[in-house]
N, C-alpha and C positions, 0 to 999 in steps of 0.2 A: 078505439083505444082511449084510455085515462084521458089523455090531454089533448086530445082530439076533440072534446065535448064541451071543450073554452069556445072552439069557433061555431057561430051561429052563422049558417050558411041560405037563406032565402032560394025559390026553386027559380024565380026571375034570376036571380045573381046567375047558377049554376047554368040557365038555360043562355046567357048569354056570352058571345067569344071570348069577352076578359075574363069574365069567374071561370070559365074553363081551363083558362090557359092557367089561372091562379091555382087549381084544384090540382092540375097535372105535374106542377111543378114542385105544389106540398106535397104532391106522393110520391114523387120521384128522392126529395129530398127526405123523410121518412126513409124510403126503401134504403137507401145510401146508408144512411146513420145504421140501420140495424144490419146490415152487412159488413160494417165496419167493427160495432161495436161487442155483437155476439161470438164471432169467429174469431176475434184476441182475446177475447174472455175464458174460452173451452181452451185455445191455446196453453193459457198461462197457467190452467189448473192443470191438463193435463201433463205439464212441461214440469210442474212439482211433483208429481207422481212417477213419475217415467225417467225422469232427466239422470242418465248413469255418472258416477263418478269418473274423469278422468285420470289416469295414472299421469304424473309430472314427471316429463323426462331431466335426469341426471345421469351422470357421472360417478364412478366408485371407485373405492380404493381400498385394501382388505390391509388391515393393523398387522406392519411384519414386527417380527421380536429378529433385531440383528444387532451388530456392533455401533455407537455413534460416537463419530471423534466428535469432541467441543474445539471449539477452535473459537478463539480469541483475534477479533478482527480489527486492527490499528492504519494509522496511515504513518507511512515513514520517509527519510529522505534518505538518498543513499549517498556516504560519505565515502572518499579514500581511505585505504589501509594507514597510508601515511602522505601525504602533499607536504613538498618541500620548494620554499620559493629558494632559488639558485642564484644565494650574493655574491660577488666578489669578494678576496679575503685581500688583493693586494688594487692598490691604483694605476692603472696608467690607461694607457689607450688599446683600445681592445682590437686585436691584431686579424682573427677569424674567428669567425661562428663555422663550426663543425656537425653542426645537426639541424634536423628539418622540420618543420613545423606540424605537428600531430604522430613526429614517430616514437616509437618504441625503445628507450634506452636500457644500457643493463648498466649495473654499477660500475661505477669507475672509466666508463666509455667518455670520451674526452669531446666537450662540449664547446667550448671558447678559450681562445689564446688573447694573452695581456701580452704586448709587447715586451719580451724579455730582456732586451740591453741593459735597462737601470739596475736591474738587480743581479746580474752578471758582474757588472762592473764593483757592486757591493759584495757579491762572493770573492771577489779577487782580494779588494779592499782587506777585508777578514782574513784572508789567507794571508797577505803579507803582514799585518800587523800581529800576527801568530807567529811568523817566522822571525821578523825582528826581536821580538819579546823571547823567543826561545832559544836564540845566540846571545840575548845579555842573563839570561839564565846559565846557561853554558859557561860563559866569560866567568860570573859569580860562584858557581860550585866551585871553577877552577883556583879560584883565589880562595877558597875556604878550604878548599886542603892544602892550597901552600899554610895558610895560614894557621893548621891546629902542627905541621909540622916545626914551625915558625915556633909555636906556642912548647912542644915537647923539646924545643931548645931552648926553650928560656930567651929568645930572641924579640919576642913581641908580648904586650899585654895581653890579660884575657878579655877584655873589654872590645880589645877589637874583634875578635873568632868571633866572640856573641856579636856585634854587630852586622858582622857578615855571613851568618848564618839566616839573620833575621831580614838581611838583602836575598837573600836566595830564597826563602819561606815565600816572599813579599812578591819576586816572581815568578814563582809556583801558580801564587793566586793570578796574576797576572796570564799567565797560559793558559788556567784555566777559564778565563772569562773570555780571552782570545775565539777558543773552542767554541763556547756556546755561542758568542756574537757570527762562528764562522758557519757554525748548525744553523742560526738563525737566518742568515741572508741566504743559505742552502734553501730552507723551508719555502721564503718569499717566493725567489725563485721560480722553485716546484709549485707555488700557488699562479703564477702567472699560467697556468694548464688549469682551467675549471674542468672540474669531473663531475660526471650525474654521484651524488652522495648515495642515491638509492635508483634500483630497476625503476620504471613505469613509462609511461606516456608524457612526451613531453608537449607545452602549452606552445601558446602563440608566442613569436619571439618578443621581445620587449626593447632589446634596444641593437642596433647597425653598427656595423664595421666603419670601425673611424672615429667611434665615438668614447668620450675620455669615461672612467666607468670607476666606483671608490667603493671604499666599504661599505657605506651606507645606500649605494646607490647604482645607479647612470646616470652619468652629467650628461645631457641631452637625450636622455632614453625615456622611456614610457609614454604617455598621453602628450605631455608637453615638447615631444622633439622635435614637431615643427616650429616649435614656437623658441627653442634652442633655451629654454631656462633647464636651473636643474631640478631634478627628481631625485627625489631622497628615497625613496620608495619602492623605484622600478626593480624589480629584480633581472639577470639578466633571463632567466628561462623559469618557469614552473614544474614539476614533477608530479606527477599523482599515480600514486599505484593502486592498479585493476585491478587485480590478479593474485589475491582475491582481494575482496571488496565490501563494505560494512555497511548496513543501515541499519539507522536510528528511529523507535519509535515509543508514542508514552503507552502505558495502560495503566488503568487505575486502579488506584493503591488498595481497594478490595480484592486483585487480582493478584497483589505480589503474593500472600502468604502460599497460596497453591502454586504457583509459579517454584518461588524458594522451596521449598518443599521438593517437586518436581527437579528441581537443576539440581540437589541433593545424592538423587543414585539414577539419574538418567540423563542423555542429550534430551532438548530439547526442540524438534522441527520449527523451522519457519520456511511459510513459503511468500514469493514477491510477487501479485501480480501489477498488469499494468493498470491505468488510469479507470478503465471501463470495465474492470474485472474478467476479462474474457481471454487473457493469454498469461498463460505461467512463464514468470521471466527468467526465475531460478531458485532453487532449494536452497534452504543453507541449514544453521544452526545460530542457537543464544548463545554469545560469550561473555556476556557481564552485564550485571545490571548497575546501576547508578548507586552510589551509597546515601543521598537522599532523595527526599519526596519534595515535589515541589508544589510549594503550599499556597501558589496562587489558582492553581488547576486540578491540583489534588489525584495528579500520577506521578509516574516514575519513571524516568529514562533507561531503554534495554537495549542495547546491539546486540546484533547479530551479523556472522559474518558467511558469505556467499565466494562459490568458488570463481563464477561469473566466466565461464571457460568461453561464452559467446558474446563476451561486453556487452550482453543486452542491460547489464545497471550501469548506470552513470554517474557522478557525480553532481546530485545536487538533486536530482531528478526523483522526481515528489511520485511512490508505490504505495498499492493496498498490500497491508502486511495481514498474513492469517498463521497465529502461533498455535501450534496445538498442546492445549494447556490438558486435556485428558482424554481418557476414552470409556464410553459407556461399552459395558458389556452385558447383550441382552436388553436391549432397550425395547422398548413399542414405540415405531415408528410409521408415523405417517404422513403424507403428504402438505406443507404449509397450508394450500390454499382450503384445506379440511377443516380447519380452525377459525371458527366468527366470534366474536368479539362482544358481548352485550353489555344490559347495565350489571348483572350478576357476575362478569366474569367472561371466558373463555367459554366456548360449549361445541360441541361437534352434533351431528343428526346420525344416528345411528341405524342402520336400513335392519331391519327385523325382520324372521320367516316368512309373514305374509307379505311382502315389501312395503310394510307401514315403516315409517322413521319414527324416530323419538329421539327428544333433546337429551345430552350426555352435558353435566357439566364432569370438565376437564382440567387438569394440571400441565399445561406445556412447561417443557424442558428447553436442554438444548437445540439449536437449528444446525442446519447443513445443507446450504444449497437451498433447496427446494423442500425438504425436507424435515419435520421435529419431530423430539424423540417426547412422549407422553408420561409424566413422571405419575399420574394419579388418574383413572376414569375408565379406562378402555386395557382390553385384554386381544391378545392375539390371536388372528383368525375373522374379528368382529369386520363388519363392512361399512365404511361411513363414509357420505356425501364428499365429494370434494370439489362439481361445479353445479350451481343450481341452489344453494341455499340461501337466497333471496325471494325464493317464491315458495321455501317448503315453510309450515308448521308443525306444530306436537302432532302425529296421527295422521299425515300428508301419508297418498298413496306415491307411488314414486316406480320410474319405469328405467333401469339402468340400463343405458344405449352405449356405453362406455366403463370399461374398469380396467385400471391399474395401465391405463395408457394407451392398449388394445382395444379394437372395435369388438363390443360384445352384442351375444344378440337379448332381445330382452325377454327378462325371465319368466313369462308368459307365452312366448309367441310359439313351443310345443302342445299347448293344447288347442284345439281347433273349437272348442266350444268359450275360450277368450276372443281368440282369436277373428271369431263373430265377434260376437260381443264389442269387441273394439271398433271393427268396422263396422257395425251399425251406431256406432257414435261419432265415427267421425263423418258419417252421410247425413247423422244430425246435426253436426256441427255445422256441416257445410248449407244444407236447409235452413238452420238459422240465420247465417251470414246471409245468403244470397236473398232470402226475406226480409234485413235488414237493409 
């Protein structure tokens, strides 16, 4: 060989045990190298010639043409119908607490007594100063018709009739202020009985039996009643009604006009769920929206109100809101996870006759779930990729082992001459692994 004819080998050298052993081991080393190097070489040529295309398995999903609600998706908080903190309207010492902490009132159900005697004793008061006032009224008319008859005799001036007409006028007014001061300690009275003003649920109590309670307040009630200062503040109970029940959420002011529009000549749905989106807490509707826009955030405040028949809302308790602000009718709809994202845009892989793909650029729409609806690119019936396009290109063969969420078989494996075909590729795939 070529490079065999550098070494000049003497017949002393070869006839000797060293050159022998030298000779044996350049041959051996030779032999090696071209067993090595010939049989990767026929490999690699043959392996461009022969090496079949693999089909890439994926996932399908065929473009349906059906309805798509849009749904407008907020976080909101749910507020009471109406929360009323429960003040006293008169002073004294608060005689009984009549209700239980987390129960259910209806209106007018009698909540706490103010000790009554003060203002009994001011109803009395009223009444006798009515009664006295209404016997010198009596004594006064009586002396004014002596007195116009006095008068038709010529017995007495007219000077005096008018002046005692003008006593009798004088307590008229007199009776009547009697009345209302006597209405008025009536009322107090009747305020010594606190009443729930409105149905709902009532809070934690605020202030104990014994304790002196004013209009402004409990004197010894609220946070500070161990510490026995006053609270101007505490009320004696709180109210919040459930039943039904409102939450508050923004969206943004690109939303109202279709919204307006919409609450025009229809209800509008809203649904509440909870924190992880996985449980519907309760249906309602939109009852008003906010008359401005608030121009640090640049939305709009809407309620809506819930009939809440399972107090699954609560008050204060932070829901995902989903309004349905429209509905497509006749949409193409496909799976989200269909849709990749490039520098061009939106694009889906569209599976074709022969099961080659090709890139679709697309217009996405509305979503739903798991699902959008395709406003521009794709026509109904068409089949395109939904897991596996990370490993397809333009013109990728592709083997659907799945569609539309069912185990499908793949769209080759009825003919028996693929069906070869495949399995002598995958005995060469494994020939190659196991040679590597």
């Amino acid at each position: 060989m070529p490079f065999l004819s550098r070494f000049k080998v003497s017949r002393d050298t070869l006839r000797s045990p060293k050159g022998l052993t030298v000779l044996v081991l350049l041959v051996a080393g030779v032999a090696l190298l071209l067993f090595k190097v010939l049989p990767l070489t026929h490999t690699k040529n043959g392996e461009n010639r022969s090496r079949p295309s693999i089909p890439v398995p994926v996932t399908a999903a065929i473009v349906q043409q059906q309805s798509m609600p849009v749904w407008l998706d907020a976080q909101g908080t749910v507020t009471p119908r109406n929360y009323v903190n429960v003040m006293p309207r008169v002073s004294g010492q608060l005689q009984s607490v009549d209700f239980h902490e987390g129960q259910t009132v209806k209106e007018g159900q009698l909540l706490a007594t103010i000790d009554p005697r003060p203002y009994r004793i001011l109803v009395e008061q009223a009444r006798a100063q009515l009664m006295r006032d209404q016997a010198q009224l009596a004594g006064a008319q009586s002396d004014l018709e002596r007195y116009e008859t006095l008068l038709k005799q010529d017995s007495i001036s007219p000077q005096q009739v008018t002046d005692q007409q003008a006593t009798v006028t004088q307590l008229k007014g007199t009776i009547a202020a009697d009345k209302a001061a006597l209405d008025n300690a009536r009322l107090q009275l009747e305020w010594t009985r606190i009443t729930a003003p409105s149905s709902g649920i009532a809070g934690l109590r605020q202030v104990d039996v014994g304790n002196m309670v004013g209009t402004t307040g409990a004197i010894g009630g609220g946070t500070n009643a161990l510490l026995g200062t006053t609270s101007t503040a505490a009320p004696i109970v709180t109210i919040a009604q459930l039943q039904p029940i409102t939450v508050t959420f923004a969206i943004p002011q690109s939303q109202l006009p279709a919204l307006l529009e919409r609450m025009r000549g229809d209800t509008l749905p809203v649904q509440a769920w909870d924190q992880r989106r996985t449980k519907l807490l309760d249906s309602g509707k939109v009852i008003a929206v906010d008359n401005q826009i608030n121009v640090a955030t640049g939305t709009v405040m809407i309620k809506a109100e819930f009939a809440n028949p399972q107090l699954a809302l609560f008050p204060n308790q932070f829901v995902n809101v989903r309004l349905l602000l429209d509905t497509l009718n006749n949409a193409n709809v496909v799976p989200s996870a269909a849709i990749g994202i490039g520098a061009s845009g939106s694009y889906v892989y569209v599976i074709n006759q022969d099961n080659k793909v090709s890139v679709r650029p697309v217009t996405p729409g509305a979503s739903d779930q798991d699902y959008t609806s395709i406003s521009a690119g794709l026509k109904a019936g068409e089949r395109v990729v939904t897991d596996g396009l990370d490993r397809l290109k333009e013109g990728s063969t592709v083997q659907v082992v799945a569609q539309d969420g069912s185990k499908a078989a793949p769209a080759d494996s009825a003919d028996p001459s693929k069906e070869g075909k495949n399995e002598g590729a995958r005995r060469w795939q494994h020939k190659r692994e196991s040679g590597q």
